[in-house]
C-alpha positions as CSV (number, residue, x, y, z in Angstrom):
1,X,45.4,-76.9,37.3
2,X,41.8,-75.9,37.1
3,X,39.2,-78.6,36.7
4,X,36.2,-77.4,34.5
5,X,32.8,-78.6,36.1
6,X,30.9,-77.9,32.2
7,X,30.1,-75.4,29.6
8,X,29.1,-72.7,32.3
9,X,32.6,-70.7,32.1
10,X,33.1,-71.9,35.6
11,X,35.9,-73.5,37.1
12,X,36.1,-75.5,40.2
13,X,39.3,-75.7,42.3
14,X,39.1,-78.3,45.1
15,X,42.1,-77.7,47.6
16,X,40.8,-80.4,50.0
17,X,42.1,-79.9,54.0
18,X,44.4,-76.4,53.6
19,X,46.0,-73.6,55.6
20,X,43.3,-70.8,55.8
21,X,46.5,-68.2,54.7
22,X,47.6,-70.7,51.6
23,X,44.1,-70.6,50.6
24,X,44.0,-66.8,50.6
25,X,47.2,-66.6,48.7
26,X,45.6,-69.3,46.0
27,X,42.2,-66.9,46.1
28,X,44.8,-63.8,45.5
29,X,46.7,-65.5,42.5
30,X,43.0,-66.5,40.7
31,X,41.5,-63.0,41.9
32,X,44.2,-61.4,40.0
33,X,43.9,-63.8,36.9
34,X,40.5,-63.1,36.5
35,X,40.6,-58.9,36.9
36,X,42.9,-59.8,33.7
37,X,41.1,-62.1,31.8
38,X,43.5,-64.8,32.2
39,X,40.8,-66.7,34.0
40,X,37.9,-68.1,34.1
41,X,34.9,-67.6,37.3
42,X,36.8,-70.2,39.7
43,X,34.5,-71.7,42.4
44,X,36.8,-73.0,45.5
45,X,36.3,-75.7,47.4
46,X,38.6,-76.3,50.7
47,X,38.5,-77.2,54.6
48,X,40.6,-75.5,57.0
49,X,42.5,-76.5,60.0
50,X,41.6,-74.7,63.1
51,X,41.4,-71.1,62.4
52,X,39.1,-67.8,63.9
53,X,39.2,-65.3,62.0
54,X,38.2,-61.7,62.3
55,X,36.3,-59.7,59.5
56,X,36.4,-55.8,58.6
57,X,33.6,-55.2,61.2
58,X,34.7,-57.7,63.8
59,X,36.0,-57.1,67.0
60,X,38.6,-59.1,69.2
61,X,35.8,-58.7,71.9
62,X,33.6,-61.9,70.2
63,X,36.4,-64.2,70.9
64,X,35.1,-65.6,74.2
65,X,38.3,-67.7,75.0
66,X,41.4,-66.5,76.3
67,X,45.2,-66.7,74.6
68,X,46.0,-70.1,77.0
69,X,43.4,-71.7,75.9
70,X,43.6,-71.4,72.1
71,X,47.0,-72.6,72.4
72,X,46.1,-75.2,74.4
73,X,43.8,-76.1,71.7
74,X,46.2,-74.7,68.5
75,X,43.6,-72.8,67.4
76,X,45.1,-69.5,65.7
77,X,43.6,-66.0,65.4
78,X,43.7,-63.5,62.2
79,X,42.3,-60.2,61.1
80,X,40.7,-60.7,57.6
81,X,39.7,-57.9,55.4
82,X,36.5,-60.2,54.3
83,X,33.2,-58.9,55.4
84,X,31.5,-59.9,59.1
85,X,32.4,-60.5,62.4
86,X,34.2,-63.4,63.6
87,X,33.9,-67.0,62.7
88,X,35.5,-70.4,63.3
89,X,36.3,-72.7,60.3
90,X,37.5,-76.4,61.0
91,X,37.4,-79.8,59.6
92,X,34.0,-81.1,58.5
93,X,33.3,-77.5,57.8
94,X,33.0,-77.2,53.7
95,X,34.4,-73.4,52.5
96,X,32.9,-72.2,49.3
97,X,35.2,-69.1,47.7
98,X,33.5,-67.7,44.4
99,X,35.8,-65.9,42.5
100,X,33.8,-64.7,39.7
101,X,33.7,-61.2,37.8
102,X,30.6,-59.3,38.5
103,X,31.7,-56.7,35.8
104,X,30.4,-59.5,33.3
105,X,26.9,-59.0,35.0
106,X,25.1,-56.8,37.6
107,X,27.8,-54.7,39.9
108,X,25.4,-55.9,42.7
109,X,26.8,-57.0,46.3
110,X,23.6,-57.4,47.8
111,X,22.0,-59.6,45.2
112,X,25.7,-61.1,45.3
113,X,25.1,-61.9,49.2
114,X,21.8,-63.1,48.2
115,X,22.0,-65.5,46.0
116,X,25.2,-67.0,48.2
117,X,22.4,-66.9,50.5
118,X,19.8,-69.3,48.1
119,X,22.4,-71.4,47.1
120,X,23.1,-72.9,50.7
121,X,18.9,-72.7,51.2
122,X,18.5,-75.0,48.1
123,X,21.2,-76.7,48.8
124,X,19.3,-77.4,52.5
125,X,15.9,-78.3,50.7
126,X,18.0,-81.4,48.5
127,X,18.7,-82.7,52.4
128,X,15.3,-82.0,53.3
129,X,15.9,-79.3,55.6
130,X,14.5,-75.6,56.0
131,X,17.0,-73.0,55.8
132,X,15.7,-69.5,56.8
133,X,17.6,-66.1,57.1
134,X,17.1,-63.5,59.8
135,X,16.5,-59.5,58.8
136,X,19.4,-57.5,59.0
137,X,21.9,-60.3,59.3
138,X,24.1,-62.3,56.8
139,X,24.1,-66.1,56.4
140,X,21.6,-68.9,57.0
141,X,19.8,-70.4,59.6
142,X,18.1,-73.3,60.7
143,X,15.0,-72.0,63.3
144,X,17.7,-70.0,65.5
145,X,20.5,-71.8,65.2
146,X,23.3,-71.1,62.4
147,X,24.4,-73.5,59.7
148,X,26.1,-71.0,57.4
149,X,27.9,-67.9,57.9
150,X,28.7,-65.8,54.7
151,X,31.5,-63.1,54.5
152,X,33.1,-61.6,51.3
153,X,35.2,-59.2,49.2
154,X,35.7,-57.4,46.1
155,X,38.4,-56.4,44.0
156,X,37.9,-54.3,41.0
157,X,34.5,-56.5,41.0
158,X,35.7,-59.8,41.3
159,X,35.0,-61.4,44.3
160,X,37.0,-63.2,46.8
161,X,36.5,-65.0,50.6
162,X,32.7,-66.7,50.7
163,X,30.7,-69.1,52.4
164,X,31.4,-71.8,55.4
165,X,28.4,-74.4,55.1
166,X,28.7,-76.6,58.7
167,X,28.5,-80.4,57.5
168,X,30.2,-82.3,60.5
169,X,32.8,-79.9,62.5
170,X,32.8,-79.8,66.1
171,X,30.5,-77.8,67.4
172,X,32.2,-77.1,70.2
173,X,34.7,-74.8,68.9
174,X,31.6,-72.1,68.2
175,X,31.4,-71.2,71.9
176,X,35.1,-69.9,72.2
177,X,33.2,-67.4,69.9
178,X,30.5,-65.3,69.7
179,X,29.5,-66.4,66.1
180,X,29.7,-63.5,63.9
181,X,29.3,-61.1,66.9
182,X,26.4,-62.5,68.3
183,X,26.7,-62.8,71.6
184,X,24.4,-66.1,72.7
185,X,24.8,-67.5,69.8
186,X,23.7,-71.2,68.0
187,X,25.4,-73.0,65.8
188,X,23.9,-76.4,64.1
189,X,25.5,-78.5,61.3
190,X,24.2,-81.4,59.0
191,X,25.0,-84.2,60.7
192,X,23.5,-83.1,63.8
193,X,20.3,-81.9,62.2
194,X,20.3,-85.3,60.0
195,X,21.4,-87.6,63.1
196,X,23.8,-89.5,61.2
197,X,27.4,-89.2,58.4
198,X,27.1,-86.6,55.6
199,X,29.0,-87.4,53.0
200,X,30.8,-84.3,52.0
201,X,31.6,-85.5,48.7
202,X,28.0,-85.1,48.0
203,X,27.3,-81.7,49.9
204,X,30.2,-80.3,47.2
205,X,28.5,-81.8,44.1
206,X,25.0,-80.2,45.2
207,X,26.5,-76.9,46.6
208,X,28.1,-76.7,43.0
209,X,25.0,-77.2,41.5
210,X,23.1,-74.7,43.1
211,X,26.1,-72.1,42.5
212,X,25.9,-73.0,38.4
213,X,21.7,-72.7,38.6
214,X,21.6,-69.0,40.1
215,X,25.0,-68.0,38.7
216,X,24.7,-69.0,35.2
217,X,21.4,-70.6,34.4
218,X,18.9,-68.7,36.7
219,X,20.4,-65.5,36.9
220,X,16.4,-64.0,37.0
């Protein structure tokens, strides 16, 4: 069942703690529901259990730690055929999948990246903290250290995969990587740059709200 958030035409899906693969499978179903107008722009909402994944224009190179020790820590591998390099996701890590129909505005991906890209930066500003980006890269950064990494996909227009927005995961799992292929790389999160519990309820309800202000109320 879909849970509609207002009068915007969007729908928000919450699937809570899920198997990154199950979640793809749900993002499939709805991508395909939507290319047919059976429905609405669906706005995901999930965690996932211990996963790196691999975009389009990742390589198996960025992941730093070897086969034993993934195991040792369950931590699984996959190819993806979302955009980027490679990523982590884990709990305390809140995933964002739009699935909405850009054939109903502009067929745009970079303004679509963008304004992924101001929704987690307002989104930062209601906590009081300044999001930045960096030229040539995708995502969203705190000084030089990453707080959200952004990879996506289209089908016939429709969008699929998203955003990871780090509330509270373990940090430590970013250096079995090199985050989205940079080699070096920082990672941050809420929590540590607020010093205390973030309640994610409350990241979703303002992360939705930011999505309905530049998706379907400040579309300028």
């Amino acid at each position: 069942m879909l849970h509609k958030l207002s009068l915007t035409g969007l729908n928000l899906l919450d699937l809570g703690l899920i198997d990154y693969q199950e979640a793809l499978a749900k993002q499939k179903e709805i991508v395909s529901g939507v290319i047919n107008g059976l429905y609405p722009d669906t706005l995901i909402f999930c965690q996932h259990y211990d996963i790196i994944t691999i975009g389009r224009r990742g390589s198996i190179s960025n992941v730093i730690a070897g086969r034993e020790e993934l195991l040792k820590k369950n931590i699984k591998v996959v190819f993806s055929d979302r955009g980027g390099d490679v990523t982590y996701h884990g709990k305390g890590q809140l995933i964002a999948y739009p699935i909405f129909d850009l054939r109903k505005s502009i067929r745009d991906v970079h303004l679509f990246l963008r304004r992924l890209e101001c929704a987690v930066i307002n989104l930062l500003k209601r906590y009081g903290i300044s999001g930045s980006l960096k030229s040539g890269k995708t995502g969203v950064w705190v000084d030089d250290e990453k707080i959200s990494s952004i990879g996506i996909a289209f089908s016939h227009w429709v969008s699929y995969h998203g955003l990871s927005l780090n509330v509270d995961p373990d940090l430590s799992r970013f250096l079995l990587i090199n985050p989205c292929g940079l080699k070096g790389g920082k990672t941050t999160s809420l929590s540590q740059l607020l010093g205390g519990f973030i309640d994610m309820s409350d990241v979703k309800i303002k992360l939705k709200d930011e999505f309905i202000k530049l998706f379907y109320k400040d579309c300028g």
